[in-house]
PDB file with one MODEL, atoms N, CA, C and O in Angstrom:
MODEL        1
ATOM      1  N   UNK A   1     120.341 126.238  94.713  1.00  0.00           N
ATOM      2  CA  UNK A   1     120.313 125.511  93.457  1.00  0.00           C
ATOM      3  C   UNK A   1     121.125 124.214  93.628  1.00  0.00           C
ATOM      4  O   UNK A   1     122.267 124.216  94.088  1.00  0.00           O
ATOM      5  N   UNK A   2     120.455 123.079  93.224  1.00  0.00           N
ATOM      6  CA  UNK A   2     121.202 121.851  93.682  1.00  0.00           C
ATOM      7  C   UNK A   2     121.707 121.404  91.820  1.00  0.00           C
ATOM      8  O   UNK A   2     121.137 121.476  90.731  1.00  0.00           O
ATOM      9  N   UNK A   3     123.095 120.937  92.317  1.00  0.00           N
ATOM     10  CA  UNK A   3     123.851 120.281  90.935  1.00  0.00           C
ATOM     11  C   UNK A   3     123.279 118.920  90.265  1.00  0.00           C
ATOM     12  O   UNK A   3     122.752 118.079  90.994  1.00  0.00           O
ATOM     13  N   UNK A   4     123.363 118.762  89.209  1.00  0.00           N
ATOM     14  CA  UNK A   4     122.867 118.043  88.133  1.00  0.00           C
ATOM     15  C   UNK A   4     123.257 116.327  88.989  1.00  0.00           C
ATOM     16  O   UNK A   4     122.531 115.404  88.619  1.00  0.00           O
ATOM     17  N   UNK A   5     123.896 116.130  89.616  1.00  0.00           N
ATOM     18  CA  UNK A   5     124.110 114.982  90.050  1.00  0.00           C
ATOM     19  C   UNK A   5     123.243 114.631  91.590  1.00  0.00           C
ATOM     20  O   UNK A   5     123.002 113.570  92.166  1.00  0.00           O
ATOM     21  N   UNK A   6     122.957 115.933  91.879  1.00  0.00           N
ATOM     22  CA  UNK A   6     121.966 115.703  93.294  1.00  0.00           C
ATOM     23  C   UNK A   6     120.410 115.418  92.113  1.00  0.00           C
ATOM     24  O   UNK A   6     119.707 114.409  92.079  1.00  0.00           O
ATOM     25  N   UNK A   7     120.333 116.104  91.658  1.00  0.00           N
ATOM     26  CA  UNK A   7     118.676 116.128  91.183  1.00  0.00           C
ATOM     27  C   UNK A   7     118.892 115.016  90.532  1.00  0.00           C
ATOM     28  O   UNK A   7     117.732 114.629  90.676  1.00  0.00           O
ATOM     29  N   UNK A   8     119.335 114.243  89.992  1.00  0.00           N
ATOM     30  CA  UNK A   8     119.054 112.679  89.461  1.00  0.00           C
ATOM     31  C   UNK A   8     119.001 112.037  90.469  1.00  0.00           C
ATOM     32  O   UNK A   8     118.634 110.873  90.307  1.00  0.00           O
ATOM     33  N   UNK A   9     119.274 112.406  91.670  1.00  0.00           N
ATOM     34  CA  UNK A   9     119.331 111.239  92.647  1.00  0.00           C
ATOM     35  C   UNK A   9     118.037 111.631  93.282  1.00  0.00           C
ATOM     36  O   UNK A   9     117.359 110.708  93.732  1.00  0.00           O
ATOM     37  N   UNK A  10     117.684 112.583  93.367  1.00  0.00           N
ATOM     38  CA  UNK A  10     116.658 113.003  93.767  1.00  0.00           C
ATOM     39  C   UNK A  10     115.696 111.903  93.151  1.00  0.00           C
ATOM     40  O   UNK A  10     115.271 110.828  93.574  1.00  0.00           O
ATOM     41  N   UNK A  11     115.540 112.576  92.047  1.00  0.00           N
ATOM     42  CA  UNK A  11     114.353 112.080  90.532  1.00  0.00           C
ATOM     43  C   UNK A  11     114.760 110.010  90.960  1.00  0.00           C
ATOM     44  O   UNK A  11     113.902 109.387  91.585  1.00  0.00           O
ATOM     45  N   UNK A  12     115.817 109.432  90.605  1.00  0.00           N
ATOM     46  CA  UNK A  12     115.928 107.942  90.635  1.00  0.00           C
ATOM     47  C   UNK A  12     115.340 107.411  92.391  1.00  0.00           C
ATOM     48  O   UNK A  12     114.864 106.283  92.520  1.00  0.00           O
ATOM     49  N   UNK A  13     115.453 108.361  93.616  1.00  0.00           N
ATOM     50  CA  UNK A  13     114.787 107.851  94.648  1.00  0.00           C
ATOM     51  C   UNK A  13     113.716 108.143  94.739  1.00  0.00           C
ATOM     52  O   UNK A  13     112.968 107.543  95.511  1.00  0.00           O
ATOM     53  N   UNK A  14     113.231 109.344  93.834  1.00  0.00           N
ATOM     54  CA  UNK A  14     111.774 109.002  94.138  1.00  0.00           C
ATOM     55  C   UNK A  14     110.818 108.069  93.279  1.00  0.00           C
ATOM     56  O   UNK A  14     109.612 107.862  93.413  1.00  0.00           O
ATOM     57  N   UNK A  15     112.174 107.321  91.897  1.00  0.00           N
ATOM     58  CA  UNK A  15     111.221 106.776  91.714  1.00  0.00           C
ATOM     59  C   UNK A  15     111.154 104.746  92.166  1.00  0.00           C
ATOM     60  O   UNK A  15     110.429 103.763  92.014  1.00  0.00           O
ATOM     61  N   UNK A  16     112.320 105.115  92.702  1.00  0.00           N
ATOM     62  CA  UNK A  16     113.079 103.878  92.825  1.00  0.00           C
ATOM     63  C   UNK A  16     111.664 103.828  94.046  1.00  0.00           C
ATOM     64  O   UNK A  16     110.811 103.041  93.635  1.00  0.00           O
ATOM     65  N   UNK A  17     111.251 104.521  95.471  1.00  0.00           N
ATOM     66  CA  UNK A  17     110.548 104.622  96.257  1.00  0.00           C
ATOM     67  C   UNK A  17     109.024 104.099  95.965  1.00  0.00           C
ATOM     68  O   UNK A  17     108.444 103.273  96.670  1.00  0.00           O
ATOM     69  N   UNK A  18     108.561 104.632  94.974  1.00  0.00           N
ATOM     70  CA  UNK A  18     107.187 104.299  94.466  1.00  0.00           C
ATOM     71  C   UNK A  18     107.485 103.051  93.434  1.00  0.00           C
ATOM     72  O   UNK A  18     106.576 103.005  92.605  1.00  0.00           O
ATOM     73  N   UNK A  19     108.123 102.387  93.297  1.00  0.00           N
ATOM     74  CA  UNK A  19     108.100 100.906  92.725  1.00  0.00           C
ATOM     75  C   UNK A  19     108.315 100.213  93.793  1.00  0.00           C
ATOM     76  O   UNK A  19     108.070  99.009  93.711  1.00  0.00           O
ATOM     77  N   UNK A  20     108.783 100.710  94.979  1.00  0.00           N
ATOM     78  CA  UNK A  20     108.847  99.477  96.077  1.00  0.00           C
ATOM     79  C   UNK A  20     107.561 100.147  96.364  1.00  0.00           C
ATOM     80  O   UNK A  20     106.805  99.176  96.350  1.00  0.00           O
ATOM     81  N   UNK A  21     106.906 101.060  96.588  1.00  0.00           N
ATOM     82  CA  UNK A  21     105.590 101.421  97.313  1.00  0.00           C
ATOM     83  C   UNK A  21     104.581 100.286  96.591  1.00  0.00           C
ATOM     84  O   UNK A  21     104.066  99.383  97.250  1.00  0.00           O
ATOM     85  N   UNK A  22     104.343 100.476  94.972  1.00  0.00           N
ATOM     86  CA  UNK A  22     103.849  99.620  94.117  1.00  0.00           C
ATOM     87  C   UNK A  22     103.731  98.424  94.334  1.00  0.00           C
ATOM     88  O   UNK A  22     102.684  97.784  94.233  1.00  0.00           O
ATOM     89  N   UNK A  23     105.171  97.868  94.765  1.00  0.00           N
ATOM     90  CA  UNK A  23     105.360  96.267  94.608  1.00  0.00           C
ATOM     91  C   UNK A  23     105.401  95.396  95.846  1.00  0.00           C
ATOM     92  O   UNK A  23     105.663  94.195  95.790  1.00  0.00           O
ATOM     93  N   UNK A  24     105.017  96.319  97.438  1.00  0.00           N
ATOM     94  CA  UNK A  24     104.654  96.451  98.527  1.00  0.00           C
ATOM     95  C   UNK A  24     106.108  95.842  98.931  1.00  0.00           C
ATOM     96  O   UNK A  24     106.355  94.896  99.678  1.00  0.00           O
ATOM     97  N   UNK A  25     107.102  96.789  98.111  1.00  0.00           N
ATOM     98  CA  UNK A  25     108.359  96.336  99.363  1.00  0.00           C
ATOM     99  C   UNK A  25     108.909  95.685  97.964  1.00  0.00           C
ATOM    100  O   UNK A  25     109.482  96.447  97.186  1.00  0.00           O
ATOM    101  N   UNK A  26     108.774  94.471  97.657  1.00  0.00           N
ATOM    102  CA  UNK A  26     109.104  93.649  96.965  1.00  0.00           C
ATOM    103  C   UNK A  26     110.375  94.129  95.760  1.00  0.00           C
ATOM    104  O   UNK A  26     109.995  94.636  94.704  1.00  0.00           O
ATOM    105  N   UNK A  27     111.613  93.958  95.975  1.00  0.00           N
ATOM    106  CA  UNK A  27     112.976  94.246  95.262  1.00  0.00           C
ATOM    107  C   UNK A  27     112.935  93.448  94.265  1.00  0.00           C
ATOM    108  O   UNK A  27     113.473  93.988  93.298  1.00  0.00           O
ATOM    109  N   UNK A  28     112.552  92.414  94.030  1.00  0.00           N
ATOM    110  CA  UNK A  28     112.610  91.479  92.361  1.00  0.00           C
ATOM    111  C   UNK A  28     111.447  92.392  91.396  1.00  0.00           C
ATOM    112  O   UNK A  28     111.783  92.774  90.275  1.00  0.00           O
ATOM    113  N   UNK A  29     110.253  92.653  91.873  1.00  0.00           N
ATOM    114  CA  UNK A  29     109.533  93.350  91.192  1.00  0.00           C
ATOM    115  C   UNK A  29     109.512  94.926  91.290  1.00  0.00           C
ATOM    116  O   UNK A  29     108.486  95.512  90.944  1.00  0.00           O
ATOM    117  N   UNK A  30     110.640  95.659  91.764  1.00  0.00           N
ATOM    118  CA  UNK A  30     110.476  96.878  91.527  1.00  0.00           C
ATOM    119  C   UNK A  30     111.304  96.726  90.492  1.00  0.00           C
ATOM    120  O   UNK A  30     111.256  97.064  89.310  1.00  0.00           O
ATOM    121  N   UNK A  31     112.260  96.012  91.323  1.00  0.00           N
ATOM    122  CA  UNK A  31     113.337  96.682  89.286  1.00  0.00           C
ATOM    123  C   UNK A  31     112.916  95.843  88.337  1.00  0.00           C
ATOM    124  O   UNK A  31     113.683  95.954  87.381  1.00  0.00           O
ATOM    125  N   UNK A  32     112.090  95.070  88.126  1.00  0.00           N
ATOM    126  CA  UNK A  32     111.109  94.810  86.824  1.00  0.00           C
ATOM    127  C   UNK A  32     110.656  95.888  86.446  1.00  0.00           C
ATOM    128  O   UNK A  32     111.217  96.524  85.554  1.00  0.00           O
ATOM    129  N   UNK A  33     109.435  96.354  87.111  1.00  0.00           N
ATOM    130  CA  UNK A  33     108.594  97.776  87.026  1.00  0.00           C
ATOM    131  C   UNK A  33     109.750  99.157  86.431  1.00  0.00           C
ATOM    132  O   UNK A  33     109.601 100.017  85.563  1.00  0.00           O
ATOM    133  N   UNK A  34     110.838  98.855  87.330  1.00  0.00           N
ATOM    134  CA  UNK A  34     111.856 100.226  86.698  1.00  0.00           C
ATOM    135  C   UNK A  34     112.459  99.945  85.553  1.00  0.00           C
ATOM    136  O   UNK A  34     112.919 100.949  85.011  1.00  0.00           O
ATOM    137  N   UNK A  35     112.669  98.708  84.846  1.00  0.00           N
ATOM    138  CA  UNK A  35     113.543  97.882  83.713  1.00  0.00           C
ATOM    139  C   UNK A  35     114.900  98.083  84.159  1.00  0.00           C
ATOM    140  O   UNK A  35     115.635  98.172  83.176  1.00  0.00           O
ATOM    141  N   UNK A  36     115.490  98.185  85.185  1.00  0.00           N
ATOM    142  CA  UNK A  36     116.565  97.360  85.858  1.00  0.00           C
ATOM    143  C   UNK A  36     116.787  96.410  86.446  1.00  0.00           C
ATOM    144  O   UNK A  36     115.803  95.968  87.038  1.00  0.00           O
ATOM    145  N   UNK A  37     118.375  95.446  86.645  1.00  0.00           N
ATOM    146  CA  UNK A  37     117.987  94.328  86.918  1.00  0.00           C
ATOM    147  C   UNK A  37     117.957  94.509  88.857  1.00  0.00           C
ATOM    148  O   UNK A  37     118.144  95.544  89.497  1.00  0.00           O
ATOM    149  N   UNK A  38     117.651  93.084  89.399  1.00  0.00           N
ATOM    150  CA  UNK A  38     117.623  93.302  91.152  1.00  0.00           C
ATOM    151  C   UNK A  38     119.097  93.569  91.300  1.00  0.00           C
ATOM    152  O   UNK A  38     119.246  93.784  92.503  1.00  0.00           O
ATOM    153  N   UNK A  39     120.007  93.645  90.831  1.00  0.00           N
ATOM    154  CA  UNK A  39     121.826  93.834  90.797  1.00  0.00           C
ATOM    155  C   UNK A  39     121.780  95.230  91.032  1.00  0.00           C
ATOM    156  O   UNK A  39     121.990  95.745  92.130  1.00  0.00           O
ATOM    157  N   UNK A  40     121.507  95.825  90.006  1.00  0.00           N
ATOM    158  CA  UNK A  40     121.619  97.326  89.585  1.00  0.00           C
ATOM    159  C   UNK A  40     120.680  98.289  90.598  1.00  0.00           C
ATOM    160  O   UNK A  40     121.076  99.405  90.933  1.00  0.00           O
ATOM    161  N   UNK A  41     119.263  97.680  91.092  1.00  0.00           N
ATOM    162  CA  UNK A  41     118.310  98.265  92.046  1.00  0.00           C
ATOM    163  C   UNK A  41     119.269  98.091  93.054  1.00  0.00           C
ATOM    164  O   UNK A  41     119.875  99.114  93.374  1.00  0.00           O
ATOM    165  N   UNK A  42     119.625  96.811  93.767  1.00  0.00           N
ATOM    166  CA  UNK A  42     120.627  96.604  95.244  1.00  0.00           C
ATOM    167  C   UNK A  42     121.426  97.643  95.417  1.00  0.00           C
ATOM    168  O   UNK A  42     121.321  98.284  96.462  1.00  0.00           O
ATOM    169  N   UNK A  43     122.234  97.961  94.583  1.00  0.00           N
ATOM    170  CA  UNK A  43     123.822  98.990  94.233  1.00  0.00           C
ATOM    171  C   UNK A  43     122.533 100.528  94.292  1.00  0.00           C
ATOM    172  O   UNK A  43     122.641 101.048  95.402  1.00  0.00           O
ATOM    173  N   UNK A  44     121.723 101.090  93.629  1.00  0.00           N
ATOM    174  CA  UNK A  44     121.484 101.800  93.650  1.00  0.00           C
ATOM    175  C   UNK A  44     120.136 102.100  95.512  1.00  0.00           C
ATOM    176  O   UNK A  44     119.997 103.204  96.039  1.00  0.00           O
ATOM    177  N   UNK A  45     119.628 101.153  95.881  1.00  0.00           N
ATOM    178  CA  UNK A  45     119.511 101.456  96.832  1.00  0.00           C
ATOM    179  C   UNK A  45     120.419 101.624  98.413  1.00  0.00           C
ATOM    180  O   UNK A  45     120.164 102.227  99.456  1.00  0.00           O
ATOM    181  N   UNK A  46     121.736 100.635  97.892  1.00  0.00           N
ATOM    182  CA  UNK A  46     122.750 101.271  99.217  1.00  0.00           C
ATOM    183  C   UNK A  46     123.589 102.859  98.439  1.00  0.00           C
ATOM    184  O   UNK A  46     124.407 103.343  99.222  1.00  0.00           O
ATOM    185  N   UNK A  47     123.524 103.270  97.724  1.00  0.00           N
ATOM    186  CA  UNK A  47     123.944 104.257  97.370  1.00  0.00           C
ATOM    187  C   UNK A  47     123.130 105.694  97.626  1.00  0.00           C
ATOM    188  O   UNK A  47     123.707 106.664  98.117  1.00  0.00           O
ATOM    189  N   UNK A  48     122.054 105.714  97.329  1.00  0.00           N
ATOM    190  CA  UNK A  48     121.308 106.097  97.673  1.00  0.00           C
ATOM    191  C   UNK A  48     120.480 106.407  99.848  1.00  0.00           C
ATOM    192  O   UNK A  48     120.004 107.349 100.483  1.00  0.00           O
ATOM    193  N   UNK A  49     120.749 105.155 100.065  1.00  0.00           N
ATOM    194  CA  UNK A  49     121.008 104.885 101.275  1.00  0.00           C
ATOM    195  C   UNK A  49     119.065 104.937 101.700  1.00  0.00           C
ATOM    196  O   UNK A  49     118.541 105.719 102.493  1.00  0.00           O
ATOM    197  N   UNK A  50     118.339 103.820 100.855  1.00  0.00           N
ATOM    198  CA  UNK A  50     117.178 103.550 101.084  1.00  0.00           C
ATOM    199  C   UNK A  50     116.716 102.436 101.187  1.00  0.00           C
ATOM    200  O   UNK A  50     116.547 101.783 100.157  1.00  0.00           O
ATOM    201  N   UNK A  51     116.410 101.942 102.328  1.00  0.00           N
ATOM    202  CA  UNK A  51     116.103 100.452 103.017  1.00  0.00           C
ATOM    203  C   UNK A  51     114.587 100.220 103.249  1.00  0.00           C
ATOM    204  O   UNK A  51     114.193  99.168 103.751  1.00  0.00           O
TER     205      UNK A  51
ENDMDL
END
């Protein structure tokens, strides 16, 4: 059983993943698509640790 702080990270990379899949890569238009800004996507993809 994984804790409430793994499964959001889970759930936010997979979706953080399919807006760059969407936006063919493209970081200004995923976090459009997610309604975050490219600040908040940057911080959450080195945290996450997805390049």
């Amino acid at each position: 059983e994984q804790s409430l702080e793994e499964h959001l990270a889970q759930v936010e990379r997979a979706a953080i993943e399919k807006a760059l899949r969407d936006t063919n890569q493209n970081k200004t238009a995923a976090a459009r698509e997610l309604g975050i800004t490219f600040r908040a996507l940057r911080y959450k993809l080195e945290k996450l640790g997805i390049e």
